[in-house]
Short mmCIF file of the C-alpha atoms (twelve columns), coordinates in Angstrom:
data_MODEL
# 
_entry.id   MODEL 
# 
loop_
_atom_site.group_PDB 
_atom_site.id 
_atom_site.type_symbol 
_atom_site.label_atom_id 
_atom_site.label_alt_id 
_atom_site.label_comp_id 
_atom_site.label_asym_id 
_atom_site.label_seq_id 
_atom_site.Cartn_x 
_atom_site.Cartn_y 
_atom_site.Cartn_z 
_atom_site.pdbx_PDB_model_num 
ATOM 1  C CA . UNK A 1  -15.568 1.419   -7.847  1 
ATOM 2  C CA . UNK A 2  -12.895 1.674   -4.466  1 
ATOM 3  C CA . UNK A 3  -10.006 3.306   -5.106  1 
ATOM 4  C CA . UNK A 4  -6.771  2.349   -2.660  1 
ATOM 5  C CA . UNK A 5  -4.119  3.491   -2.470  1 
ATOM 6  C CA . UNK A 6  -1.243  1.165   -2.131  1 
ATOM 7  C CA . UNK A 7  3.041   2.350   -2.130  1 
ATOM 8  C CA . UNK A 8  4.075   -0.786  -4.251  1 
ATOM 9  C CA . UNK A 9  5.183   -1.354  -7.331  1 
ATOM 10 C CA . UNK A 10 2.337   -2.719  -10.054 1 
ATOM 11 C CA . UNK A 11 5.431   -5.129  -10.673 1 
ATOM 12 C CA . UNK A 12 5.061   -6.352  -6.913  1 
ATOM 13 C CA . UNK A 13 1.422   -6.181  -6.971  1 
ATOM 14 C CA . UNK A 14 1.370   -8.439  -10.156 1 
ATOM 15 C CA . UNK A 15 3.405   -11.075 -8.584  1 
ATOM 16 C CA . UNK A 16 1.654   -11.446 -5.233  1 
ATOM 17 C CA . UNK A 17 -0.982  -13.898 -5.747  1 
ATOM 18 C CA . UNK A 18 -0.771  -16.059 -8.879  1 
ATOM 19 C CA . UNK A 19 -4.111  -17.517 -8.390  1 
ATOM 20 C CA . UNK A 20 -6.273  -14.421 -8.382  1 
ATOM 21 C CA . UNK A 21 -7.897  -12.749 -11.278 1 
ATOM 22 C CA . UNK A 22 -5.618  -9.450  -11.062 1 
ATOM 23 C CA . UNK A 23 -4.080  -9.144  -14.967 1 
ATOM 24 C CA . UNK A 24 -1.458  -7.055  -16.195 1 
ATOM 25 C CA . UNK A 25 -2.737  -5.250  -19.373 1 
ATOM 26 C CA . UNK A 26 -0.866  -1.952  -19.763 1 
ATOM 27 C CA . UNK A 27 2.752   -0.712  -17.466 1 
ATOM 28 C CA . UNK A 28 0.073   1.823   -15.630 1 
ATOM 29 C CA . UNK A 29 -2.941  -0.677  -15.257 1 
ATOM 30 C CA . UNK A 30 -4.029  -3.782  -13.613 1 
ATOM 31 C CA . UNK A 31 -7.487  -4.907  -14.145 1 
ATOM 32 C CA . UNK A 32 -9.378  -7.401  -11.741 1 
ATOM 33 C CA . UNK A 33 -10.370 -9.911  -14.661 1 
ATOM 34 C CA . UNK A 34 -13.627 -10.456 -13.015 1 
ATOM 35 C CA . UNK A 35 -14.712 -6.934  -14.166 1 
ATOM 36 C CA . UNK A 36 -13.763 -7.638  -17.972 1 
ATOM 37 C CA . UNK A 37 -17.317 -6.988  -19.418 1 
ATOM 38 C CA . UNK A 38 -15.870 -6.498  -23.496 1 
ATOM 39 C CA . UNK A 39 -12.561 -6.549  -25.001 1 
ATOM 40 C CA . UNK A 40 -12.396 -4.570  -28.321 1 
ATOM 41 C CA . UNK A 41 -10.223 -4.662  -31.193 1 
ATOM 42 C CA . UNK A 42 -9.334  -1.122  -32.760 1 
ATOM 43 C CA . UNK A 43 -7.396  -0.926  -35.801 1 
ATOM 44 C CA . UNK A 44 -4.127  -2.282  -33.913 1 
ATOM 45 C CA . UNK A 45 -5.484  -1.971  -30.878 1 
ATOM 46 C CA . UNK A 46 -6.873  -3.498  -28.099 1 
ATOM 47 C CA . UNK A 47 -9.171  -2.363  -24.922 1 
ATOM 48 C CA . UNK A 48 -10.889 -3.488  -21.780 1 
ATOM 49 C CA . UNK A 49 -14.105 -2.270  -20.786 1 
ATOM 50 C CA . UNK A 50 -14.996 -2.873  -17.688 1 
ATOM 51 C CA . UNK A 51 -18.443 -3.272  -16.123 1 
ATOM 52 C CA . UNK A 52 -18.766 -0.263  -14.418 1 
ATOM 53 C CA . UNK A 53 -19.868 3.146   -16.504 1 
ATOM 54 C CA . UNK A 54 -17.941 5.661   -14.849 1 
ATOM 55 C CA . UNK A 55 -14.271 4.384   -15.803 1 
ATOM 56 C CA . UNK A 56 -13.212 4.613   -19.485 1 
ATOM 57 C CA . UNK A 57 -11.829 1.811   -21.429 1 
ATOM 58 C CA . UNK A 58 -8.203  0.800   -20.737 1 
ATOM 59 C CA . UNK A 59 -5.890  0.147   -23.179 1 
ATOM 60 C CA . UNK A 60 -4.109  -3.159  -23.451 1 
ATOM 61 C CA . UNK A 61 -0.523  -2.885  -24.645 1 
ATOM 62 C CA . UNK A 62 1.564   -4.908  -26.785 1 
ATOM 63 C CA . UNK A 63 3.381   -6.366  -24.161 1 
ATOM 64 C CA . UNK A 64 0.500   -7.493  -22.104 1 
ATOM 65 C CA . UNK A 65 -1.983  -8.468  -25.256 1 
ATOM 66 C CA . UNK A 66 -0.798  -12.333 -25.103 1 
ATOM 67 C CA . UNK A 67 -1.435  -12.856 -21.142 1 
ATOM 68 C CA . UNK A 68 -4.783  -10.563 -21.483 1 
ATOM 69 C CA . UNK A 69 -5.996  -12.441 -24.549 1 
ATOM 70 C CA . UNK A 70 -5.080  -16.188 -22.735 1 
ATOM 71 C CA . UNK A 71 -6.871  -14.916 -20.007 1 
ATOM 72 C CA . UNK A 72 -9.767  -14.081 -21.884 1 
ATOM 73 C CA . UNK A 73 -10.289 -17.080 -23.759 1 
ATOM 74 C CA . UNK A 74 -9.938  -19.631 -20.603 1 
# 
């Protein structure tokens, strides 16, 4: 895991490159797609977990569920 740190908005960040595998899943998280090893369904919930071990899962709000979940299934 590399941590940066950037002084932009996730907004900005999010809009940059279209192409890439960046995704918008939560206001406080963007996940590099490519790293998606599981996405769970709680209850009326969903999360990310990510290949690596050391980083907990990451919640996927309602607002992002549709572009996460289109993402997921292409």
């Amino acid at each position: 895991i590399t941590k940066f740190c950037i002084r932009n908005t996730l907004k900005n960040i999010e809009t940059m490159d279209l192409d890439s595998d960046l995704v918008r899943c939560h206001r406080s998280y963007i996940i590099n797609f490519k790293k998606v090893k599981v996405l769970k369904k709680e209850k009326d919930s969903l999360f990310v977990e990510l290949d690596s071990k050391d980083v907990p899962d990451l919640p996927v709000s309602k607002t992002y569920a549709d572009k996460v979940l289109e993402k997921f299934t292409n």
